[in-house]
C-alpha positions in Angstrom: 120.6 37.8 17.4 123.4 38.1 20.3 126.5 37.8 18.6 129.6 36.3 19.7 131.3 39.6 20.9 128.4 40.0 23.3 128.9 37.4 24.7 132.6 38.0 25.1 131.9 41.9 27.0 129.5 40.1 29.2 132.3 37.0 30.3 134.6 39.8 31.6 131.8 41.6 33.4 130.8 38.6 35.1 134.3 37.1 35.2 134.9 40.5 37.5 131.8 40.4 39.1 132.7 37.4 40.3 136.1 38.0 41.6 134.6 40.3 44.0 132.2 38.1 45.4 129.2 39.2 43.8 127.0 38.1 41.0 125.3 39.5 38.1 121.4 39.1 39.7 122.7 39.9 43.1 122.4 36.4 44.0 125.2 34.8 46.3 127.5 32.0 45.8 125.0 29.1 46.9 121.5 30.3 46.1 118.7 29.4 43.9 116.9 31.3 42.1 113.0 31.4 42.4 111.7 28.4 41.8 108.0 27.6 40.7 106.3 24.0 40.0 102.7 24.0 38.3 101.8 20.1 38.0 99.4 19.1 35.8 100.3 21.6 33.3 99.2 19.8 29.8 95.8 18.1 30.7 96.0 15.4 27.7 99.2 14.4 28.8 99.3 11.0 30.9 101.5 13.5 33.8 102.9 16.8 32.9 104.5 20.3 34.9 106.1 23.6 34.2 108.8 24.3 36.0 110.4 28.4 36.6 113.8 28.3 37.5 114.1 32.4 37.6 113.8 33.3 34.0 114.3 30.0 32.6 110.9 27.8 31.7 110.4 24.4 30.8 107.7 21.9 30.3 107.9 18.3 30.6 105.1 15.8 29.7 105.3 11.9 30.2 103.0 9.4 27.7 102.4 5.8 28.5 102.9 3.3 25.7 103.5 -0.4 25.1 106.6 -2.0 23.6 108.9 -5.0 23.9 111.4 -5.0 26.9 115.4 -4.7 25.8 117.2 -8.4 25.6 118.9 -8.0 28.0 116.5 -6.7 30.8 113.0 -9.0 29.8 112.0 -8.1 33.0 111.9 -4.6 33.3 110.1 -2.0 31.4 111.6 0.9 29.3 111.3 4.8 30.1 113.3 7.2 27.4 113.9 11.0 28.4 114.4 13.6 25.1 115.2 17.2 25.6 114.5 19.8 22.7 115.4 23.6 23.1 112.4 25.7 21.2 113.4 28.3 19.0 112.3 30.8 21.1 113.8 29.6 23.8 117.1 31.7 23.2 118.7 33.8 19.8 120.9 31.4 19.0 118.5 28.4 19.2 117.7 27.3 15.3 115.0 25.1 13.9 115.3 21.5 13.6 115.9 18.4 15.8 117.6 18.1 18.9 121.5 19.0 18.8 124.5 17.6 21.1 124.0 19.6 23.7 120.1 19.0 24.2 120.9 15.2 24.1 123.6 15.6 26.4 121.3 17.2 29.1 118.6 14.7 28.4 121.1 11.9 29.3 122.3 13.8 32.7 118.6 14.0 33.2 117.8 10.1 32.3 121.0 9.0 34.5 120.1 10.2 37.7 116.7 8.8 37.1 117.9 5.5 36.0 120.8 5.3 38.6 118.6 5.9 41.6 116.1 3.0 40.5 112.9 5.7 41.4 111.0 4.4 39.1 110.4 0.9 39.6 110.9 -0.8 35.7 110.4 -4.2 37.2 106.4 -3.2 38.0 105.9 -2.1 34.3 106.4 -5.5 33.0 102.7 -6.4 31.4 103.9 -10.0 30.1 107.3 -10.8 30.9 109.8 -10.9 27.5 106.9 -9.7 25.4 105.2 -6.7 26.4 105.7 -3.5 29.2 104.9 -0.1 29.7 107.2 2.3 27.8 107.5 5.7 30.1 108.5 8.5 27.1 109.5 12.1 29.2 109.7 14.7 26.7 110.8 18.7 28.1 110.7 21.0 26.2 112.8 24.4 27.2 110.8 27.5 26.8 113.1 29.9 27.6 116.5 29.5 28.1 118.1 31.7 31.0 120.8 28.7 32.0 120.8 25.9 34.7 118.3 23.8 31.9 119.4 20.3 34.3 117.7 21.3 37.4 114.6 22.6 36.0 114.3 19.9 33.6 114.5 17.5 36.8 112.1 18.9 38.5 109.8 19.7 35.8 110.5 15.9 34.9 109.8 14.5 38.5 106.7 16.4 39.0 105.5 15.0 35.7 106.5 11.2 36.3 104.5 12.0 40.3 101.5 13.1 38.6 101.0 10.6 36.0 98.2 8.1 35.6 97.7 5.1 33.4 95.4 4.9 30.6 92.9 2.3 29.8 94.7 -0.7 29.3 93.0 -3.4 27.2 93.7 -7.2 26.0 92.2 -8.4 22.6 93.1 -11.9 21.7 97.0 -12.5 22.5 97.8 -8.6 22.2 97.3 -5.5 23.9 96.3 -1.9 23.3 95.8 1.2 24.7 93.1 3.8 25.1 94.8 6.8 25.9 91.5 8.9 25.9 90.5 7.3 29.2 92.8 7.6 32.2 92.9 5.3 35.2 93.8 6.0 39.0 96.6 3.9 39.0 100.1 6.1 39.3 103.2 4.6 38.1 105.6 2.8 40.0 108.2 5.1 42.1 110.2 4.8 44.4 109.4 7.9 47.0 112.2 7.0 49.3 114.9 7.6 46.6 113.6 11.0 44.7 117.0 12.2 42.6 117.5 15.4 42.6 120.6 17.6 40.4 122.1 20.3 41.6 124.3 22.4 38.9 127.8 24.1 39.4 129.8 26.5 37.2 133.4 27.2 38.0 134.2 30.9 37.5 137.7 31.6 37.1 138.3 29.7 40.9 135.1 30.5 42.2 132.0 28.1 42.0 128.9 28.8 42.3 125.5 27.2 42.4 122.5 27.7 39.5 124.0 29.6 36.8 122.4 31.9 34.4 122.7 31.7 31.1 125.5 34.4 30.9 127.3 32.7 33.8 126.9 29.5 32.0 128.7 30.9 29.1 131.4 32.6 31.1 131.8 29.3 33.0 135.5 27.3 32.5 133.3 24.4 34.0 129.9 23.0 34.3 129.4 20.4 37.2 126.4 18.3 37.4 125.5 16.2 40.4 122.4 13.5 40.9 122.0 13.0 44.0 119.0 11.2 46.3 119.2 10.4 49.9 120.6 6.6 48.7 123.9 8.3 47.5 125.2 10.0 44.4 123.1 9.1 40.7 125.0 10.9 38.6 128.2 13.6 38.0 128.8 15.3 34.6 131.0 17.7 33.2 131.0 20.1 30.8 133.5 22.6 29.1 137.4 21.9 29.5 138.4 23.6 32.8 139.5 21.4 35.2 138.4 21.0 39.4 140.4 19.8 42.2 139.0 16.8 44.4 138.1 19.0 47.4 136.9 21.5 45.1 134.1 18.0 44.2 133.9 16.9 47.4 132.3 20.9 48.1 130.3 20.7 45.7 128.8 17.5 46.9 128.6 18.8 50.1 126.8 21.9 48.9 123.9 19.5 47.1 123.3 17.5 50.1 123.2 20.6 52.3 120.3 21.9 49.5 118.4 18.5 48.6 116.2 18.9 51.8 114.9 22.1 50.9 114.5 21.7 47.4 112.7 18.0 47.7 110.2 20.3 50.5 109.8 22.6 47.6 108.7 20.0 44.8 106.8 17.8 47.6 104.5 20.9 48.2 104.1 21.5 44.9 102.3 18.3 44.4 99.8 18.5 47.4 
């Protein structure tokens, strides 16, 4: 178990690191760490990928169900993104259902998807006001070395890319699902507005891109920023530190510089 005085010896190492440019992995201010996409990853899954982002791994799985649109969209059909943190994943990490901080990544996740319209909810409508597709995107974190957003986005994008309907069937005035036999059809995206996040933390007054878990935690502030080539998705903070305007407006600058290269990266992944 790291304990919390740990924790505290390696804030002020990287807290100094920092100051003098340089970070713990030897990584500068704006770069990634490796990044690796496997699609495909879970065969029985309707679209699945595991996603390295350095030393943190995640898997993401997507499975196709029917359900009854919300009131107030009868039109449109429903997709639901969950996040859960395996024990394993890190020390600290404890048995049991999802906690606030898993749900509050899933929702940074779910927002940028949702905000950027890429997937196309009107075209999962099976009988309007009665039945539609319900999209479930489930990622799983394996192991836990920070920056869980932008590998569960890409992990989750690769998934959603991949997927294929099951057998879809009609019996009487109802429908039902054969999810032991796949069909060719791929769900409804938009490819012309992929979101992408990009993840911040603010280091004393230093920011930097794709923190570690230990720069995470030495972190005053966590920036999260959806972006596609439509606009901005989606900005969340985290921790009580506070950033100046221009300080955003870099940041947002820094994303848009990235999203080409990192898009080119999950793209290839796919082909």
């Amino acid at each position: 178990m790291i304990d919390q005085g740990t924790f505290e010896h390696m804030s002020r190492y990287i807290s100094s690191l920092i100051e003098r440019g340089e970070r713990i992995d030897g990584r500068k201010f704006k770069e990634y760490r490796k990044i690796r996409i496997i699609p495909n990853y879970v065969k029985n899954a309707e679209g699945s990928c595991y996603v390295e982002l350095g030393n943190t791994k995640v898997i993401a799985g997507v499975d196709l169900g029917l359900g009854t649109p919300f009131p107030d969209t009868p039109n449109e059909g429903v997709f639901i993104t969950s996040l859960e943190f395996l024990p394993s994943s890190f020390p600290t990490v404890e048995p049991g259902p999802p906690g606030p901080e898993a749900i509050e990544l899933a929702r940074v996740i779910d927002r940028a998807i949702r905000e950027s319209r890429f997937i196309k909810t009107e075209e999962l409508v099976i009988e309007s006001g009665k039945t539609v597709w319900e999209i479930f995107i489930d990622i799983y974190v394996l192991n836990d070395d920070g920056n869980i957003v932008d590998a569960g986005m890409l992990a989750t994008l690769s998934a959603l890319m991949t997927a294929k309907f099951p057998e879809l069937e009609k019996v009487e005035d109802t429908y039902r699902v054969n999810p032991k036999v796949k069909t060719e059809k791929i769900l409804p995206l938009n490819m012309d507005k992929i979101p992408l996040t990009f993840s911040f933390a603010k280091i004393n007054d230093k920011l930097i891109l794709d923190p570690n878990k230990y720069e995470e935690e030495s972190a005053n502030m966590l920036v999260h920023i959806g972006i596609s080539e439509k606009g901005i998705h989606g900005v969340q903070t985290r921790r009580s530190g506070t950033i100046k305007l221009e300080e955003f407006m870099e940041l947002v600058s820094w994303a848009y510089d990235l999203y080409p290269k990192i898009k080119k990266i999950l793209l290839n992944s796919l082909k």
